[in-house]
MMTF fields as JSON, N, C-alpha, C and O atoms, coordinates in Angstrom:
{
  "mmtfVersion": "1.0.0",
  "mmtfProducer": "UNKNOWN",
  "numBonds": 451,
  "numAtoms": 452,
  "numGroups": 113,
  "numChains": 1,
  "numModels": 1,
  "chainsPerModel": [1],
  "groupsPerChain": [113],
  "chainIdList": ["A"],
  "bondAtomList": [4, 2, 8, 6, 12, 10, 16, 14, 20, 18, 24, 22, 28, 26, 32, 30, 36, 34, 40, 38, 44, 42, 48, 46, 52, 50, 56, 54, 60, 58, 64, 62, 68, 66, 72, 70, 76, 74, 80, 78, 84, 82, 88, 86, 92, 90, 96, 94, 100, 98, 104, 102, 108, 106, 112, 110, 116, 114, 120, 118, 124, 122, 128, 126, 132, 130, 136, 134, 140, 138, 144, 142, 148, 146, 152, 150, 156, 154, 160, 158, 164, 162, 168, 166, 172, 170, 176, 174, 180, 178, 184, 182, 188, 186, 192, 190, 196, 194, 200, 198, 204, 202, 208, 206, 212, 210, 216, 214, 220, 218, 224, 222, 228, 226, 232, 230, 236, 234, 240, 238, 244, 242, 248, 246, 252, 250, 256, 254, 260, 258, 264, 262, 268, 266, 272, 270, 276, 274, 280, 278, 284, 282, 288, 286, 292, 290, 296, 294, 300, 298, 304, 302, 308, 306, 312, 310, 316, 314, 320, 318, 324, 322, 328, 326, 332, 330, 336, 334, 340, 338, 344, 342, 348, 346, 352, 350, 356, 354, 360, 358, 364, 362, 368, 366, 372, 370, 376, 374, 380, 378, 384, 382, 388, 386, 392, 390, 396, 394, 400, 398, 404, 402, 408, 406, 412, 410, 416, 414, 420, 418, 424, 422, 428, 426, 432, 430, 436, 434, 440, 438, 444, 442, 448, 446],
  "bondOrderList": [1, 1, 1, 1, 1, 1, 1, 1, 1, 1, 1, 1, 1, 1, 1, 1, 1, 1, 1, 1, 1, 1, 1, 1, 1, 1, 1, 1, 1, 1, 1, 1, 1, 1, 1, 1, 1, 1, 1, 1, 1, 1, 1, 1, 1, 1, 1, 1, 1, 1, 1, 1, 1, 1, 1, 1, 1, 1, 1, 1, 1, 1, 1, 1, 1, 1, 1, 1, 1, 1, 1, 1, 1, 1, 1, 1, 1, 1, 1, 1, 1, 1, 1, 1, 1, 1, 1, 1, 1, 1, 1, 1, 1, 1, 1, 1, 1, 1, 1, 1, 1, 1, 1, 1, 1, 1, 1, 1, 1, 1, 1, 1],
  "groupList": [{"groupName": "UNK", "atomNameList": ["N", "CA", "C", "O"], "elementList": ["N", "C", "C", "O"], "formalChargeList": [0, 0, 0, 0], "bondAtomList": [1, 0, 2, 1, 3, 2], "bondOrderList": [1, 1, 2], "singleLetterCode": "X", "chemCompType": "L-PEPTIDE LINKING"}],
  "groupTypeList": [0, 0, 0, 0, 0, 0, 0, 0, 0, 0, 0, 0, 0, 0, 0, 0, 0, 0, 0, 0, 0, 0, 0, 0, 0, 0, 0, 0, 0, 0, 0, 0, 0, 0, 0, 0, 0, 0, 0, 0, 0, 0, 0, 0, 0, 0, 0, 0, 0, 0, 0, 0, 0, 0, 0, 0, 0, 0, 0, 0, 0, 0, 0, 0, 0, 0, 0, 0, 0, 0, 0, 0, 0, 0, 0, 0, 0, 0, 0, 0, 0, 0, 0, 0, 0, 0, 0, 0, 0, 0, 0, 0, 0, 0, 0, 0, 0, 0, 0, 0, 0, 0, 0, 0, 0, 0, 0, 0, 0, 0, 0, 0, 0],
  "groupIdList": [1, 2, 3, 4, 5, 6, 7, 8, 9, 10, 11, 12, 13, 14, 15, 16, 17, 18, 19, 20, 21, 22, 23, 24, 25, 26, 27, 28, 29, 30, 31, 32, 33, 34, 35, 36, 37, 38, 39, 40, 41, 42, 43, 44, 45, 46, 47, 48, 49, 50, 51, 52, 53, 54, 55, 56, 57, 58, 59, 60, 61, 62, 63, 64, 65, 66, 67, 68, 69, 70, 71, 72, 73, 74, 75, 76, 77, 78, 79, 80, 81, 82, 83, 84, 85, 86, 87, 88, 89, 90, 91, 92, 93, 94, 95, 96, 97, 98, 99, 100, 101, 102, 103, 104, 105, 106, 107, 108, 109, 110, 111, 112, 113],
  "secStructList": [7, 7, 7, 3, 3, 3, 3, 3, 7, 7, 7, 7, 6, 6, 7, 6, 6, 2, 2, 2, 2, 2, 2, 2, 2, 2, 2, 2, 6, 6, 6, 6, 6, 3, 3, 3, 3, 3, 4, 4, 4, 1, 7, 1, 1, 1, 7, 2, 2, 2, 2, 2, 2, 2, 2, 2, 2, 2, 2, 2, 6, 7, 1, 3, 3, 3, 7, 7, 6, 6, 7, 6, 6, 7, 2, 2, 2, 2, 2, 2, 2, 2, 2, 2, 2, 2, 6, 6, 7, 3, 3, 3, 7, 7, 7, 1, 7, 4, 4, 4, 7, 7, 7, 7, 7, 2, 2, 2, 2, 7, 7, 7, 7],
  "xCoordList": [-3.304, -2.988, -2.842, -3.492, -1.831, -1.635, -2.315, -2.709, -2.67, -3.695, -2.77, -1.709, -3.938, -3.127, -3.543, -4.772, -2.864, -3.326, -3.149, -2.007, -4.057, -4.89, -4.675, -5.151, -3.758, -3.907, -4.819, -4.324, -6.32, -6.849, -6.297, -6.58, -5.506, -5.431, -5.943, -6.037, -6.238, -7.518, -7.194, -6.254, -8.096, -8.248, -9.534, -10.713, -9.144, -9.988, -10.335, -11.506, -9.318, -9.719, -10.6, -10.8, -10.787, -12.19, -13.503, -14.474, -13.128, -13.922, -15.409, -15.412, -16.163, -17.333, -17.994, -18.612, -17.846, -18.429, -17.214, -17.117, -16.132, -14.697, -15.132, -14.773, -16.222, -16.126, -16.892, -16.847, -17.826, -18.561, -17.423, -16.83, -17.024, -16.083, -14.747, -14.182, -14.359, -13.545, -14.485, -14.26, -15.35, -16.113, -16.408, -16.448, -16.562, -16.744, -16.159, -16.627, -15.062, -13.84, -13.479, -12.87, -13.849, -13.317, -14.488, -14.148, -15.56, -16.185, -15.826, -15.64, -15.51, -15.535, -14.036, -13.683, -12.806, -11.985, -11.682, -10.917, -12.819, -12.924, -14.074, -13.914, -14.966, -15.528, -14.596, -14.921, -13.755, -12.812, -11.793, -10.859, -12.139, -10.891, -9.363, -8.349, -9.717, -8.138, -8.658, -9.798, -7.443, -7.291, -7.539, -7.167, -8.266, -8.29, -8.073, -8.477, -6.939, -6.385, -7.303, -7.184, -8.299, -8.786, -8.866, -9.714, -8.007, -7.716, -9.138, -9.531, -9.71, -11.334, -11.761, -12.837, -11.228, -11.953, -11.041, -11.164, -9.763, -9.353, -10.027, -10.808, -10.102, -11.044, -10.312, -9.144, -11.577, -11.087, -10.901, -11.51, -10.068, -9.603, -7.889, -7.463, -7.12, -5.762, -5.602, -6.381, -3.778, -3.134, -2.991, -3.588, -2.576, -2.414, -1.594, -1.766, -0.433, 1.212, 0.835, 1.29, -0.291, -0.521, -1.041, -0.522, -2.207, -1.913, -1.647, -1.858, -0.927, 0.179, 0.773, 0.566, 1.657, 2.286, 1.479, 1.856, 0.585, -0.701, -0.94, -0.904, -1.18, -1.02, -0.135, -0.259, 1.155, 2.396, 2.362, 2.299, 2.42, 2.655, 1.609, 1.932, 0.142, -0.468, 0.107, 0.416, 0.165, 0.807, 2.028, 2.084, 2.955, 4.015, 3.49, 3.743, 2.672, 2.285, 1.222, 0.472, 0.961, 0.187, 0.965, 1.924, 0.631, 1.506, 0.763, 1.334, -0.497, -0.671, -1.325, -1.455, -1.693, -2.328, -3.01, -2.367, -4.518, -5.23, -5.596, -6.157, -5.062, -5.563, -6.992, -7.484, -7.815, -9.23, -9.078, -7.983, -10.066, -10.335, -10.033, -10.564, -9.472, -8.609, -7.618, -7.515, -6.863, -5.662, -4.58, -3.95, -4.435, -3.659, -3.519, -2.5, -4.884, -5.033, -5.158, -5.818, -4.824, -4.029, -3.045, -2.671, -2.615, -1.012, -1.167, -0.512, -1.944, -1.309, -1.188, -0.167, -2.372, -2.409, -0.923, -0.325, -0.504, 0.495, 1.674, 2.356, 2.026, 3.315, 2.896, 3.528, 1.928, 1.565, 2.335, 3.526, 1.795, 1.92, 3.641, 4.182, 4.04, 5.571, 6.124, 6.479, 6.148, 5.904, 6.205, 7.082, 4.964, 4.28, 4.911, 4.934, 5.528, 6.51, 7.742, 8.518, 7.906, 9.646, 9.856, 10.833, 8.897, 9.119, 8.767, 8.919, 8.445, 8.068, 6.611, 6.311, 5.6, 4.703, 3.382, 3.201, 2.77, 1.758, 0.589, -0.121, 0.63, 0.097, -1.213, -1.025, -2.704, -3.615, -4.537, -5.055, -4.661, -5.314, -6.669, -6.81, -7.762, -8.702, -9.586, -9.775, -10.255, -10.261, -11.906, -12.819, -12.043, -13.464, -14.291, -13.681, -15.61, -16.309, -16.045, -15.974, -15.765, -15.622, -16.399, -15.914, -17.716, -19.155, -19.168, -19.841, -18.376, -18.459, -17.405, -17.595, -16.178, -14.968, -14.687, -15.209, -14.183, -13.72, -12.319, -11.504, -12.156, -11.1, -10.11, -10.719, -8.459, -7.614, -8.136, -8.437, -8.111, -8.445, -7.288, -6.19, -7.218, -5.936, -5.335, -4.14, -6.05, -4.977, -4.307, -3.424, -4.598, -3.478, -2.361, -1.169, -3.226, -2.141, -0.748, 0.36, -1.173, -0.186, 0.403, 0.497, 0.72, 1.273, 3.222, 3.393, 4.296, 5.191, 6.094, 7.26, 5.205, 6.17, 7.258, 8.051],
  "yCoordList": [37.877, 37.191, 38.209, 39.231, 37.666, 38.79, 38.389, 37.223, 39.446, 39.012, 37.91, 38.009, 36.757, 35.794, 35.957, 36.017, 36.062, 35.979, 34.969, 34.923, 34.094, 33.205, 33.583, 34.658, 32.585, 33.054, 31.433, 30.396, 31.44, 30.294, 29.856, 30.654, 28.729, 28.087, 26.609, 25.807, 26.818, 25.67, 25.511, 25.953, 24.911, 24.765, 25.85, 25.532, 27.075, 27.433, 27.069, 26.737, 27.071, 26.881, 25.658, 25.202, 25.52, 24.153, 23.671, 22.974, 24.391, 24.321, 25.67, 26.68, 25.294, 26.374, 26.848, 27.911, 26.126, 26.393, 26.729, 26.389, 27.733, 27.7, 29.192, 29.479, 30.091, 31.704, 31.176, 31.87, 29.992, 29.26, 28.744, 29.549, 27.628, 27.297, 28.117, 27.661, 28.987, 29.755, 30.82, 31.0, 31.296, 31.849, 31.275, 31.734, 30.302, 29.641, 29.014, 28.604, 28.832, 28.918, 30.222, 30.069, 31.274, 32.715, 33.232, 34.214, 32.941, 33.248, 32.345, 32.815, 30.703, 30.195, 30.346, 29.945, 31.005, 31.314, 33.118, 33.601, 33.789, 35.035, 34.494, 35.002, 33.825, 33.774, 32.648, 31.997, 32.783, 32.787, 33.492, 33.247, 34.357, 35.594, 35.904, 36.374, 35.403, 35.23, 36.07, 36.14, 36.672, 38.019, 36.94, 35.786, 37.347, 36.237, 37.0, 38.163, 36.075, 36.679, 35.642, 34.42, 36.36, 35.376, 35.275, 35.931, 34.505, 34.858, 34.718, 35.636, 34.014, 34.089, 34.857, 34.924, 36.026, 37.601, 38.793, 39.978, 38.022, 38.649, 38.917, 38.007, 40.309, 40.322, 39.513, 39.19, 39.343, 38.411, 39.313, 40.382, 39.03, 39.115, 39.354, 40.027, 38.867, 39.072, 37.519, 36.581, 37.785, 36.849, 35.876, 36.194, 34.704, 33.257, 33.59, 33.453, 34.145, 34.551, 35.919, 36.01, 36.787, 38.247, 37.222, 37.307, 36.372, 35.858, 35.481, 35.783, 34.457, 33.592, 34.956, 35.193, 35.764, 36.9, 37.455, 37.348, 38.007, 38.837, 37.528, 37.708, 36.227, 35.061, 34.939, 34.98, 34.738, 35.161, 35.714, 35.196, 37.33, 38.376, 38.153, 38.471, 37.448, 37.402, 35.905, 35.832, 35.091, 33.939, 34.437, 34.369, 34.964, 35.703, 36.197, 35.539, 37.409, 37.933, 36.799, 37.471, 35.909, 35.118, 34.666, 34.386, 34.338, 33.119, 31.802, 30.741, 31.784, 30.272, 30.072, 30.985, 28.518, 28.776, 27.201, 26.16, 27.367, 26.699, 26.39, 27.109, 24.999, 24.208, 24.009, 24.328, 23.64, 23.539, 22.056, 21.746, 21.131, 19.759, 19.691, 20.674, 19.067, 18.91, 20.044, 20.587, 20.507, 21.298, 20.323, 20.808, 18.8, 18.283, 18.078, 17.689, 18.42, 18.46, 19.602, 19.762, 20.772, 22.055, 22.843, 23.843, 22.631, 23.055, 24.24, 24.013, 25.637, 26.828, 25.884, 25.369, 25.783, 24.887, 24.211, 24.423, 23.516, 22.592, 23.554, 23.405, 24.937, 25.969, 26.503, 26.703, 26.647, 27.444, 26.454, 26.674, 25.384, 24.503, 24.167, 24.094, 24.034, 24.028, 25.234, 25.032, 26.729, 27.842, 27.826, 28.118, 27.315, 27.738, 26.646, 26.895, 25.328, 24.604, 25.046, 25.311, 25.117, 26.232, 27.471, 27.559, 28.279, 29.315, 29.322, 30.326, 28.47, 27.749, 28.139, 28.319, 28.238, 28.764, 27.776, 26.608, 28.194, 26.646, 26.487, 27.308, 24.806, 24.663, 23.802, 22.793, 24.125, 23.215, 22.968, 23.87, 21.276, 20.897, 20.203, 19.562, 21.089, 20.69, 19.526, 19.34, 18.529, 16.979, 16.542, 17.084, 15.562, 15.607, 17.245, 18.254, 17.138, 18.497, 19.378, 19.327, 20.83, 21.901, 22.244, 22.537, 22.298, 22.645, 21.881, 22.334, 20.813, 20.614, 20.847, 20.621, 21.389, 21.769, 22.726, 23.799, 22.802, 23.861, 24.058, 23.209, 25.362, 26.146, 25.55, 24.812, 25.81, 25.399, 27.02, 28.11, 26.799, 27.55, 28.709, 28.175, 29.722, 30.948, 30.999, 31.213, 30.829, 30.622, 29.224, 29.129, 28.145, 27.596, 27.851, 27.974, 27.916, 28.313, 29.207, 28.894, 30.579, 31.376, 32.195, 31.845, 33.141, 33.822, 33.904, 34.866, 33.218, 33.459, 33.748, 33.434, 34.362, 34.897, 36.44, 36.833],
  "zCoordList": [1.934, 0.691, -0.433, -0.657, -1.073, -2.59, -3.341, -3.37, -4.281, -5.703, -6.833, -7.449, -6.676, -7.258, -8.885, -8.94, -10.405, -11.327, -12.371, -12.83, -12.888, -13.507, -14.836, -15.2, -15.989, -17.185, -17.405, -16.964, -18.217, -18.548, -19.791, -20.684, -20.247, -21.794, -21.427, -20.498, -22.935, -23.494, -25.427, -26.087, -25.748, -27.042, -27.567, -27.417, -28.155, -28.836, -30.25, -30.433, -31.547, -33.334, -32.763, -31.637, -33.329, -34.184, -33.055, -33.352, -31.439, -30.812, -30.598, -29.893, -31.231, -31.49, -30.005, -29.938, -29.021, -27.768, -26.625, -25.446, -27.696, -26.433, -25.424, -24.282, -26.586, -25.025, -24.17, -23.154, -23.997, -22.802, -22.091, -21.372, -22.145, -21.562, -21.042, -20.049, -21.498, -21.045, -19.925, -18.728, -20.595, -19.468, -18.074, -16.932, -18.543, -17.056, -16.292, -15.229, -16.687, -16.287, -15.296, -14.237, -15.689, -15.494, -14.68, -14.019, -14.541, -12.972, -12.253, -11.131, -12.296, -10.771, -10.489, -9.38, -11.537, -10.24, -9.687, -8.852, -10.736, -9.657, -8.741, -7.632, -8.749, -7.369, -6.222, -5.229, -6.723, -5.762, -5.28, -4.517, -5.84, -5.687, -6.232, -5.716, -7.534, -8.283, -9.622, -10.082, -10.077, -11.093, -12.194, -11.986, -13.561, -14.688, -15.473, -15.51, -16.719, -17.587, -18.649, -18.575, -19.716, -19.961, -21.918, -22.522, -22.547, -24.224, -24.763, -25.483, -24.592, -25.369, -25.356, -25.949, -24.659, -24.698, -25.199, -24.892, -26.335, -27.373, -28.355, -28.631, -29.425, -30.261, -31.553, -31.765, -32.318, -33.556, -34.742, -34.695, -35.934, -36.839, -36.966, -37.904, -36.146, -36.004, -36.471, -36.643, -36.626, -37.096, -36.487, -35.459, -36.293, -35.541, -34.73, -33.518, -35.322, -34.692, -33.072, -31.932, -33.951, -33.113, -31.339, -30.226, -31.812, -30.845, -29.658, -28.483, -30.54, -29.614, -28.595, -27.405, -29.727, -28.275, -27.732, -26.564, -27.719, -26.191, -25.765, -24.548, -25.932, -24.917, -24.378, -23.154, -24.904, -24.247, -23.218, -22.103, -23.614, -22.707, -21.25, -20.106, -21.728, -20.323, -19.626, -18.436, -20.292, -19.135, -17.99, -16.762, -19.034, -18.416, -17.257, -16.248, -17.102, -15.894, -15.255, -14.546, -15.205, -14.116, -13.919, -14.639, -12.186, -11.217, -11.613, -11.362, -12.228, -12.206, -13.901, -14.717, -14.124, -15.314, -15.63, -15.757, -15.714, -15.62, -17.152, -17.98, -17.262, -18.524, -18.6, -17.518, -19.375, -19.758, -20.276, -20.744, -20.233, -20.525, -21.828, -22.343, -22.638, -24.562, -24.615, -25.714, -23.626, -23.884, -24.784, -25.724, -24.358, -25.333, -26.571, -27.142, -27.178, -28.935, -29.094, -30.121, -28.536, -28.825, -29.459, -28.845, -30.415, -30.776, -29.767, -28.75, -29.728, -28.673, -27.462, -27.007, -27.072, -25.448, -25.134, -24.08, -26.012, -25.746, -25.475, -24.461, -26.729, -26.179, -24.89, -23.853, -25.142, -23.198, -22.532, -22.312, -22.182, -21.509, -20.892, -19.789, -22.285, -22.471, -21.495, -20.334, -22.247, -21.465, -19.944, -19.131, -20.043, -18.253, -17.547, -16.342, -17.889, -16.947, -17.104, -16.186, -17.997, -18.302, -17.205, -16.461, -17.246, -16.577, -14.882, -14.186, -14.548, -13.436, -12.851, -11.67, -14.256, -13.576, -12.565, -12.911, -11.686, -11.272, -12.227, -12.809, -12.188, -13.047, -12.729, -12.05, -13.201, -12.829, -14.158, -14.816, -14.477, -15.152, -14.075, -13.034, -15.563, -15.533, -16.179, -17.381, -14.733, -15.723, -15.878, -15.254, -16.744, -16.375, -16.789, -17.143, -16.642, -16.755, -16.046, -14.818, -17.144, -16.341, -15.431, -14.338, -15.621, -14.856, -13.145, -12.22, -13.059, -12.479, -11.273, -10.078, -11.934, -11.472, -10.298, -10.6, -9.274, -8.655, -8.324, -7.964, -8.509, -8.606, -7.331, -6.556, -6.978, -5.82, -4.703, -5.187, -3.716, -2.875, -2.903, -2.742, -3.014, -3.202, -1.928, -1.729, -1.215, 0.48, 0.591, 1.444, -0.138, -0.648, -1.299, -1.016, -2.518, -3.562, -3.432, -3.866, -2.609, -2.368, -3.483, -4.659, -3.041, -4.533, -3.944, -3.195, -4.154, -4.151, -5.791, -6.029, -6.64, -7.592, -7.259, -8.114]
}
């Protein structure tokens, strides 16, 4: 199997508990063995716009991209989203609690990018 890579979007502004949730997000699908591209672990004081493009640029390089539970009251979440079906990337929403969530198995998934 090829290294499959994982860009996570979610709703970070107005959510105070988003580097938890993104975090944890980002061990259960490296303990599954998938590369994580993970924006909550951009540093802060940049522009809204700066961003969006280093989000950009990492969705771009993942084959897949895992929504987080309120991606729809997102304005970024929602361009990802847009994005990542445009460009044909796979796409998995997460429903219900994250905590309780597990990742698609990577020998499913497959990496045919």
């Amino acid at each position: 199997m090829d290294n499959i890579i994982v860009y996570i979007a979610g709703p970070i502004t107005g959510d105070p508990d988003y580097k938890r949730k993104f975090r944890t997000a980002a061990q259960k699908l490296q303990g599954h063995g998938y590369t994580v591209l993970n924006p909550a672990e951009l540093p802060t004081g940049l522009r809204a716009e700066d961003y969006m493009r280093i989000r950009h640029a990492m969705l771009d390089a993942a084959h897949m991209v895992v929504f987080l539970p309120g991606y729809r009251d997102s304005a970024g979440a929602q361009i990802e989203y847009g994005l990542a079906s445009y460009t044909g990337k796979r796409i998995v929403v997460v429903h219900g609690y994250l905590d309780m969530w597990q990742p698609p198995d990577p020998e499913v998934m497959g990496n045919d990018k």
